[in-house]
C-alpha positions, 0 to 999 in steps of 0.5 A: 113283589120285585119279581113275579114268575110265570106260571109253568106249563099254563099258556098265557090268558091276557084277560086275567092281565087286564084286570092289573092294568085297572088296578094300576092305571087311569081307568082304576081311579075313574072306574072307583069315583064312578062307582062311589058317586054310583053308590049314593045314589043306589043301594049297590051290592058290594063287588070282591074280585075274586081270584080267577081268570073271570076276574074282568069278565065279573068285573064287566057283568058288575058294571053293566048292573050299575048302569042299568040301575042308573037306566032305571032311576032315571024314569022315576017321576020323582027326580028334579032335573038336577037329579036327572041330569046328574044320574044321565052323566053318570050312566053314561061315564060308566058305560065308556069306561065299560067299554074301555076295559072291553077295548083293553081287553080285546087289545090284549088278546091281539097283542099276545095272538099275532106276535108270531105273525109279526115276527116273520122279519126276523125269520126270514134271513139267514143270520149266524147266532150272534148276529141273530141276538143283535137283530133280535133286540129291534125286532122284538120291540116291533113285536112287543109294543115296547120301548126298549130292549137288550139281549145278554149271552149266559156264559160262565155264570155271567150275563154279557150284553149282546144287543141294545136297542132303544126305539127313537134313541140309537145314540143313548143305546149305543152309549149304554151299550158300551158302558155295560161290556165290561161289566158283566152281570153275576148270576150269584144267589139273590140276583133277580135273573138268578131265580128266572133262569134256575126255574127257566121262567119268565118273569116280571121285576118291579120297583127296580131302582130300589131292589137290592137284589137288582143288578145295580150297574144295569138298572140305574144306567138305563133308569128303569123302574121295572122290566119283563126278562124272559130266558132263551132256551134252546135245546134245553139250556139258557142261552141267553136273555131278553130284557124289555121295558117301557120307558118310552111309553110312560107306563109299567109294564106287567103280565100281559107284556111278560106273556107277548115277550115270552111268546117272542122268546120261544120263536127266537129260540127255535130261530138260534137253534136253526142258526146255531145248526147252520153255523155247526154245518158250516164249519163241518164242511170247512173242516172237510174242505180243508181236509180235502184240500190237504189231501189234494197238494199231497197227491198232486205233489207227489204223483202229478196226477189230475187232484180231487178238485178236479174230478169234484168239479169236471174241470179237465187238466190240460194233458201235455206241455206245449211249446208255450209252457202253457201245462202249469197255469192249466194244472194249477187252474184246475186244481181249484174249486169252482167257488175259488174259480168264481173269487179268482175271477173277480180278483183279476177284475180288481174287485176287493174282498168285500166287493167279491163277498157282496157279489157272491153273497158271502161272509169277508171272512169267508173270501179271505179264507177263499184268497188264502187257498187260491195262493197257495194252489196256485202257488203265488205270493200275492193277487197280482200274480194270481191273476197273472196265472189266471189270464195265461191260462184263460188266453191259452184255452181254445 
């Protein structure tokens, strides 16, 4: 199967995965020669896995019977030492890869119940949406146990890469990172994400590198022979996708990496959601900024009345010239906000746009937009005479 989907509306039981990784891994051949060799010296009942999710647990119970068997063969009287020796080993082979499939198990039950909790790096900073995707590709790696990780935008019924991350590897991410911008993956009927995000599943792509349904650019650029790809649904739309694999461990992955990986997503998701508010707010309040802005100049030029700003932050225009002419630098001063007083401030200091954006723990673009109002209130054509104003102004307050 080159794509395996999540059940829906089941939560994930990484015992049943542990099972697969038999199937698939070293412990798979050990346990089978184990068992044959097992089996010549005992009449053993055949074990069938059955298809539930008591698949290890029986699997575990049958290997226990086996060496307990081989416990009872060795008090018979009639074994030659050879035998004795021989039936020993192998008794004791069983029960370390009986105890290897209970660490494996147990590790699998770890890894899908503490994602959350380690996860908290992610959470604890307040990123906009698209810098948010970017973080994400690292911290999931962290939070998987996996090796290498890419995020893509759903727009236009395409995929766009947002987010490359390769643990160990920053220059080839970089370089796979930019060599797949420009060419978008179409979600035409018959592409494996295509399926994933019409159910909104989860969903585990195997053998790749020879799927025609694999998008090809993507897949051979980065070599990987199979991947778990998860959708990021936020409030009930695909948004975007995450694509985890593991190269760098040298091994497949499967369901039990699917399960941790659509854990992670579903805390990314309310994470984007958040964020996805934040940044609608925050343009909101530009907006009505700007709004209020507008509305201020007209008043002030057309009435020379104290503006909003004025009463918005309790700064209180100078009342009457003097005979230094000092009114206009006041009235202009006060017309600011006290977020512009604080940029005006530190632009009289020399300080540049990104050294006032670190200092006021503000976005550049947010200063720059900052800069712009303050010219235009104070009615000056660059920084310099900005700060002019402002140092008249502060050498005339009592």
């Amino acid at each position: 199967m080159p794509i395996e989907l999540a059940i829906p509306e089941t939560s994930p039981n990484s015992l049943s995965e542990v099972d697969r990784r038999i199937d698939a891994g070293i412990l798979e051949a050990d346990l089978k020669a184990a068992l044959n060799e097992a089996a010549e010296h005992l009449e053993l009942p055949v074990w069938s896995r059955p298809a539930n999710d008591r698949a290890p647990t029986e699997l575990l119970e049958y290997v226990e019977f086996v060496v307990t068997q081989l416990l009872e063969r060795l008090k018979s009287v009639s074994l030659g030492p050879a035998a004795l020796s021989e039936t020993g080993q192998l008794a004791v082979r069983l029960q370390r890869i009986n105890a290897d499939i209970q660490l494996a198990a147990v590790e699998a039950q770890i890894r899908v119940l503490s994602t959350p909790h380690r996860m908290a790096e992610l959470f604890s900073t307040d990123l906009p949406p698209a810098e948010l995707l970017q973080r994400a590709v690292a911290v999931s790696c962290m939070a998987t146990g996996l090796s290498r990780s890419m995020v893509f935008r759903v727009s236009g019924g395409y995929l766009h890469v947002a987010g490359t991350h390769f643990v160990g590897h920053d220059e080839w991410a970089a370089d796979c990172h930019l060599s797949i911008v420009d060419t978008p993956a179409d979600l035409s009927p018959g592409l494996l994400e295509t399926e994933m995000l019409r159910r909104k599943l989860p969903a585990l792509m195997t053998d790749t590198l020879h799927d025609p349904n694999a998008f090809k650019p993507i897949v051979e650029r980065i070599r990987t022979p199979g991947y778990v790809a998860v959708p990021i649904v936020v409030m009930g739309e695909v948004v975007a996708t995450l694509h985890l694999d593991a190269y760098f461990n040298e091994r497949q992955v499967d369901g039990v990496d699917r399960d941790v990986a659509s854990t992670f997503a579903e805390s990314l998701a309310w994470a984007l959601e958040r964020s996805i508010a934040i940044d609608q707010l925050r343009r909101q309040r530009s907006a009505l900024r700007d709004l209020v802005d507008r509305v201020d100049d007209g008043i002030e030029i057309a009435t020379g009345a104290p503006t909003l700003f004025t009463h918005r932050t309790g700064t209180v225009p100078s009342v009457g010239a003097t005979p230094d002419g000092i009114e206009l630098p006041n009235r202009l001063i006060s017309s600011l906000s006290r977020r512009e007083v604080e940029v005006l401030q530190l632009m009289t200091s020399g300080a540049t746009n990104a050294e006032i954006a670190q200092r006021l723990v503000l976005a550049e673009g947010t200063v720059k937009t900052h800069v712009k109002r303050i010219l235009r209130k104070l009615r000056a054509s660059n920084r310099g005479q900005a700060a002019a104003i402002y140092l008249r102004y502060s050498i005339a307050r009592p």
